[in-house]
C-alpha positions as CSV (number, residue, x, y, z in Angstrom):
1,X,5.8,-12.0,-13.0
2,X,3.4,-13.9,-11.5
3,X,-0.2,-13.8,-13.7
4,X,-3.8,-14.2,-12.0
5,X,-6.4,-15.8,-14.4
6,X,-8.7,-14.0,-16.8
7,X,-11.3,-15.9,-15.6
8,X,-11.1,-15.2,-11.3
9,X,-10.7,-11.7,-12.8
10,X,-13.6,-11.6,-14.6
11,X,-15.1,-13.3,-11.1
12,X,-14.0,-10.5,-9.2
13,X,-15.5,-7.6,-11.6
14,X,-19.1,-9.2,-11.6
15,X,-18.9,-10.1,-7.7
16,X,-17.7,-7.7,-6.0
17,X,-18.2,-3.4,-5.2
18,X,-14.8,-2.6,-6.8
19,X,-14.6,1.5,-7.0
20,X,-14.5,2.4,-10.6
21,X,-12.0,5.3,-11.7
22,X,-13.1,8.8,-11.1
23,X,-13.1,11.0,-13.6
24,X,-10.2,13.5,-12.5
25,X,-7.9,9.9,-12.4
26,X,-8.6,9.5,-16.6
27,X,-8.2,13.1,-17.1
28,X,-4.4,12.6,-15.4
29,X,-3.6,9.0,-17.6
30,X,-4.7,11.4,-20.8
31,X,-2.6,14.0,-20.4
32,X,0.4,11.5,-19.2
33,X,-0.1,9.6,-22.4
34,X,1.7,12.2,-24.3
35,X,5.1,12.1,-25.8
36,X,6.2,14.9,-23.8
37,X,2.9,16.1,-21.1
38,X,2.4,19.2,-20.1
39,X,3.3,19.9,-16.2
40,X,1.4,22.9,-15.9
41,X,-2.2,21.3,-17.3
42,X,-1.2,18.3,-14.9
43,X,-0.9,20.5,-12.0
44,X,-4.0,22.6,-13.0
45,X,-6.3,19.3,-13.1
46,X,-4.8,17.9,-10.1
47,X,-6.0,21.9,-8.5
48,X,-9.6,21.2,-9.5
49,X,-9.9,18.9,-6.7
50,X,-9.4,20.7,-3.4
51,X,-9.3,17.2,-1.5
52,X,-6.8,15.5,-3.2
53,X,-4.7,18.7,-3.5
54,X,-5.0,19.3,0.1
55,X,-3.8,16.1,0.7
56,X,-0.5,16.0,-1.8
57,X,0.2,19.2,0.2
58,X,0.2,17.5,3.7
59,X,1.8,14.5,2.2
60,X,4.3,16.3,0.7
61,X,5.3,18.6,3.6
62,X,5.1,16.1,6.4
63,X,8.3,14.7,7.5
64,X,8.7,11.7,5.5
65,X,10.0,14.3,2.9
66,X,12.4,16.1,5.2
67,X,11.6,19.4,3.2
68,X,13.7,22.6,4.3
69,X,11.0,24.7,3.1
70,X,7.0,23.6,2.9
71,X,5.8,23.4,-0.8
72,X,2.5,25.5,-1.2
73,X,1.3,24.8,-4.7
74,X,0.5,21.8,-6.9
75,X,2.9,22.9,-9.3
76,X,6.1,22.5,-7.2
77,X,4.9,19.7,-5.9
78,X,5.0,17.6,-9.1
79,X,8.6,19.6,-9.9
80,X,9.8,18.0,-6.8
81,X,8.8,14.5,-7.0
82,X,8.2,14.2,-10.8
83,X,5.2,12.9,-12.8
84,X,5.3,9.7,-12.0
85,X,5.7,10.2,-8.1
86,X,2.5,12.6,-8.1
87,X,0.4,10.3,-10.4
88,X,0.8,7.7,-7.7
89,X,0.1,10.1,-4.5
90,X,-3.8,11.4,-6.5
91,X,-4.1,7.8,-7.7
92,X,-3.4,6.9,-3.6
93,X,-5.6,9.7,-2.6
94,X,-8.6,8.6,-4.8
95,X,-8.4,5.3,-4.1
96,X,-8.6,5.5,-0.1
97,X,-11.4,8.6,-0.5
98,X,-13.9,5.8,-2.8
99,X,-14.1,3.7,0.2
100,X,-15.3,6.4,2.1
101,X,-19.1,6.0,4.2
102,X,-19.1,2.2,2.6
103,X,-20.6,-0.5,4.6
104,X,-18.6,-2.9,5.7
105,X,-18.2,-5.9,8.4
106,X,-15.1,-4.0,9.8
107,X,-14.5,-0.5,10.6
108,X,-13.3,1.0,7.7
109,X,-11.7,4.2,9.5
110,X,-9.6,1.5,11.7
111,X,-8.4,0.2,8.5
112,X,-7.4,3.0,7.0
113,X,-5.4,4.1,10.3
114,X,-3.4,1.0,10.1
115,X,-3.0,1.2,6.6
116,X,-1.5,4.6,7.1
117,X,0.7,3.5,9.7
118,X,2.1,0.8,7.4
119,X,2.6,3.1,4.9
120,X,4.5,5.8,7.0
121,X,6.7,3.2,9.0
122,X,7.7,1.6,4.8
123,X,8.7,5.5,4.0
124,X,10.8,6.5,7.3
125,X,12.3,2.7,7.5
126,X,13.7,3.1,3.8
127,X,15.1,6.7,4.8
128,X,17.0,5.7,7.9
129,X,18.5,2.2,6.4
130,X,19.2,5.0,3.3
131,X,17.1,2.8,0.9
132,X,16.9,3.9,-2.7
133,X,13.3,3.4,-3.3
134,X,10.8,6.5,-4.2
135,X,8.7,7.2,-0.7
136,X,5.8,7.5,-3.5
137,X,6.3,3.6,-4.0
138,X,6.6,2.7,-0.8
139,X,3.8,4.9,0.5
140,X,1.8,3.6,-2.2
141,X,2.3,0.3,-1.2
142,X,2.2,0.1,2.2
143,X,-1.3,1.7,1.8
144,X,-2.7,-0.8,-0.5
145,X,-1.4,-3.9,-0.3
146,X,-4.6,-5.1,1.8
147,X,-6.7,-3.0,-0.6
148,X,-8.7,-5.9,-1.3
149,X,-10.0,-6.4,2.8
150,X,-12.4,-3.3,2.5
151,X,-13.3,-4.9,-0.7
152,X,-14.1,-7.9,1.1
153,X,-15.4,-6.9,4.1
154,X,-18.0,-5.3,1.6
155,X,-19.4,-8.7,0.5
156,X,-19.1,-10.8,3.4
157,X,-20.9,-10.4,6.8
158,X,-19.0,-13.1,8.2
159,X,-15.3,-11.4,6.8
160,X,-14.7,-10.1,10.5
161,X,-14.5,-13.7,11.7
162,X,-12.5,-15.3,8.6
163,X,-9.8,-12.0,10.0
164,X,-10.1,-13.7,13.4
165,X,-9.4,-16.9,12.5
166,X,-6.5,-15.6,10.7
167,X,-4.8,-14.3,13.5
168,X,-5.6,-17.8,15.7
169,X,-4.1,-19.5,13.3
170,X,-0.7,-18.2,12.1
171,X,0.7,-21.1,10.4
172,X,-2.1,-20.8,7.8
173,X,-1.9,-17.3,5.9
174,X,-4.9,-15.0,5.2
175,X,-5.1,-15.5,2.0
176,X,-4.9,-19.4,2.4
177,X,-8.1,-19.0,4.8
178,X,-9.7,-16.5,2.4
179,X,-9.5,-19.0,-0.2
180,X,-11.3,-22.3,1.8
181,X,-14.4,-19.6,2.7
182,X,-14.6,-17.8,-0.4
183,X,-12.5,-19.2,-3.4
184,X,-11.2,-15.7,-3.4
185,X,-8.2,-14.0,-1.9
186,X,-7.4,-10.2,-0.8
187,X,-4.3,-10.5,-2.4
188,X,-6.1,-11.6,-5.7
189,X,-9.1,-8.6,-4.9
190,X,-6.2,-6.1,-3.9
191,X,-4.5,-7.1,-7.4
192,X,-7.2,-6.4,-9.6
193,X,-7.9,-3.0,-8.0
194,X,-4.4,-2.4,-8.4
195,X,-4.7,-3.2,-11.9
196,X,-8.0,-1.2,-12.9
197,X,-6.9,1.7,-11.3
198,X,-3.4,1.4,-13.8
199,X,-1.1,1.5,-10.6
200,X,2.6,0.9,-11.3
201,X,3.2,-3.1,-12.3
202,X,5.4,-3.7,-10.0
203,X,3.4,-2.6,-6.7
204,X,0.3,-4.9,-8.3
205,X,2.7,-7.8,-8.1
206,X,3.9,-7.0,-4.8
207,X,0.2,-6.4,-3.7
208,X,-0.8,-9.7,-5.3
209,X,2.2,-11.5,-3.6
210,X,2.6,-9.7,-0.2
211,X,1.5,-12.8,2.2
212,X,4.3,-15.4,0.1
213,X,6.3,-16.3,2.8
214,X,8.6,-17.8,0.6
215,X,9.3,-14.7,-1.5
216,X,12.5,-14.0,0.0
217,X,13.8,-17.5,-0.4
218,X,16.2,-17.2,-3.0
219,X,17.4,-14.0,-2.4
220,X,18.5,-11.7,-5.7
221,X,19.3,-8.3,-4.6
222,X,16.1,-6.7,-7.0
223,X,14.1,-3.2,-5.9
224,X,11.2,-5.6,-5.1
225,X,12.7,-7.6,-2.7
226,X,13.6,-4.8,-0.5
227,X,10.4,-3.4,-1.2
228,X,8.3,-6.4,0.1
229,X,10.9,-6.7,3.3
230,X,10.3,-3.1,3.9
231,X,7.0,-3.4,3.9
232,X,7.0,-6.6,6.0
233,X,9.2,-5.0,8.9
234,X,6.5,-2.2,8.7
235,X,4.0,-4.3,8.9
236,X,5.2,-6.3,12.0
237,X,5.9,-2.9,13.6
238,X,2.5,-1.8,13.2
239,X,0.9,-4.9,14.4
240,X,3.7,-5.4,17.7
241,X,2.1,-1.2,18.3
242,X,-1.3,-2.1,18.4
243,X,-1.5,-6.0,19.3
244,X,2.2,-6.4,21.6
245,X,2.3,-9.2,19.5
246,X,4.2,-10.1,15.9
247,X,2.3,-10.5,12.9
248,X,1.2,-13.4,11.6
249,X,3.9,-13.7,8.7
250,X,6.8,-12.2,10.4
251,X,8.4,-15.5,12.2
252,X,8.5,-16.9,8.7
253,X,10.1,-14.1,6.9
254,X,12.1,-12.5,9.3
255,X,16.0,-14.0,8.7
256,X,15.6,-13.2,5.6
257,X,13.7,-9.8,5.9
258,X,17.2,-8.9,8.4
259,X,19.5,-10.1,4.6
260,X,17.8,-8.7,2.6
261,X,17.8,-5.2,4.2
262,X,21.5,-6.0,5.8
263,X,20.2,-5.1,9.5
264,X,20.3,-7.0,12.9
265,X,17.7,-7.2,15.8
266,X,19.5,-4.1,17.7
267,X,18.5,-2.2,14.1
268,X,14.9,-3.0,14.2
269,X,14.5,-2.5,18.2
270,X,16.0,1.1,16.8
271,X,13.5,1.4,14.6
272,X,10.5,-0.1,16.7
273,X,11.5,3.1,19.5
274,X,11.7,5.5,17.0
275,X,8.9,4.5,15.2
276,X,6.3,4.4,18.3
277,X,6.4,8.1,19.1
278,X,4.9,8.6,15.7
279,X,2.1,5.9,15.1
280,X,-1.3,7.0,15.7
């Protein structure tokens, strides 16, 4: 487990517009804290909050879940995917809704949309390669492991550009780049969001460590692994939609991205046709 420095942390709380936790979020971790919580007071504070119910609901009933029957109450819903599972979907929900009507120097709705795209292509490429890795993870994930642009893009008028650059320059990563202008990463921002906001410590490391190209060098089989191939298949997908281009990082992971998830180029040209009748 790779550990970021009290000190750029303590950097990153005084400098930057980082959302704090809403209130309905504390209730949740209080009632988790329990030997043995309570499911129905879980589900009733989750109610409380139209949004975020409304949107476990849809998340829950779209087709990443494959459900015969549509689940109509907050109750079922954390039956079906447990405690942990719906923690991580309000904790998601929350998260992406404290951003909303921000300033920024990049559209923050754009961001979103391809945030959401990553995270749905991570979910439905885990089902068809029959992955065994909660969509709740994976969702989670693929909609915050750049958590910390927004955050960014907050501070810096000139952020839009350093992106730019970025993508001129694809032997440099982002968070290389980030680092020369600011003497701060997203990675490191995304991380410490991750972290306040108490989401699971393995999608903070992955978050924190998304843009290693080198992750996947010594290859050991772990839930993490596939995760961060997962996600950077989805990734490249998302970006060869929207740009007819590959991503920055994919040229440098890809070999071992195809190992690690036992796949070939016919798999992913599979996945890249299936996968563009459903991005937005």
């Amino acid at each position: 487990m790779i550990q970021v420095d009290d000190k750029v942390l303590a950097d990153i709380d005084r400098g930057f517009s980082v959302p704090a936790q809403p209130e309905l979020l504390l209730k949740l971790q209080k009632l988790m804290s329990v030997s043995e919580p309570d499911i129905n007071k879980i589900a009733d504070t989750i109610s409380q909050d139209v949004a975020v119910s409304a949107t476990i609901l849809k998340t829950i009933n779209s087709p990443l879940y494959g459900l015969a029957r549509s689940i109509s109450d907050i109750k079922k819903s954390v039956r079906y995917i447990g405690l942990a599972g719906i923690t991580t979907l309000v904790t998601s929900s929350l998260l992406k809704r404290s951003f909303k009507d921000k300033k920024a120097s990049i559209p923050l709705d754009d961001f979103w949309n391809n945030s959401s795209n990553i995270a749905n292509s991570a979910v439905f490429i885990a089902k068809r390669l029959k992955k065994r890795i909660s969509s709740e993870k994976l969702f989670t994930l693929g909609l915050f492991h750049d958590c910390g642009i927004p955050v960014m893009a907050m501070k810096y008028e000139n952020y839009r550009s350093t992106l730019t650059q970025a993508e001129q320059n694809p032997s440099e990563t982002l968070p290389n780049i980030e680092e020369t202008a600011y003497n701060v990463s997203h990675a490191t921002i995304g991380y410490y969001v991750a972290t306040s906001w108490r989401l699971p410590v393995d999608i903070c490391q992955l978050i924190l460590r998304h843009h290693e190209r080198e992750y996947l060098d010594k290859i050991d089989g772990s839930t993490d692994q596939v995760s961060f191939a997962i996600l950077k298949l989805a990734e490249n997908i998302v970006y060869l939609h929207k740009h007819f281009r590959e991503s920055a990082d994919w040229p440098f992971v890809r070999d071992s991205v195809l190992t690690v998830l036992n796949i070939d180029e016919d798999d992913i040209a599979d996945l890249i046709e299936d996968l563009n009748e459903q991005l937005i």
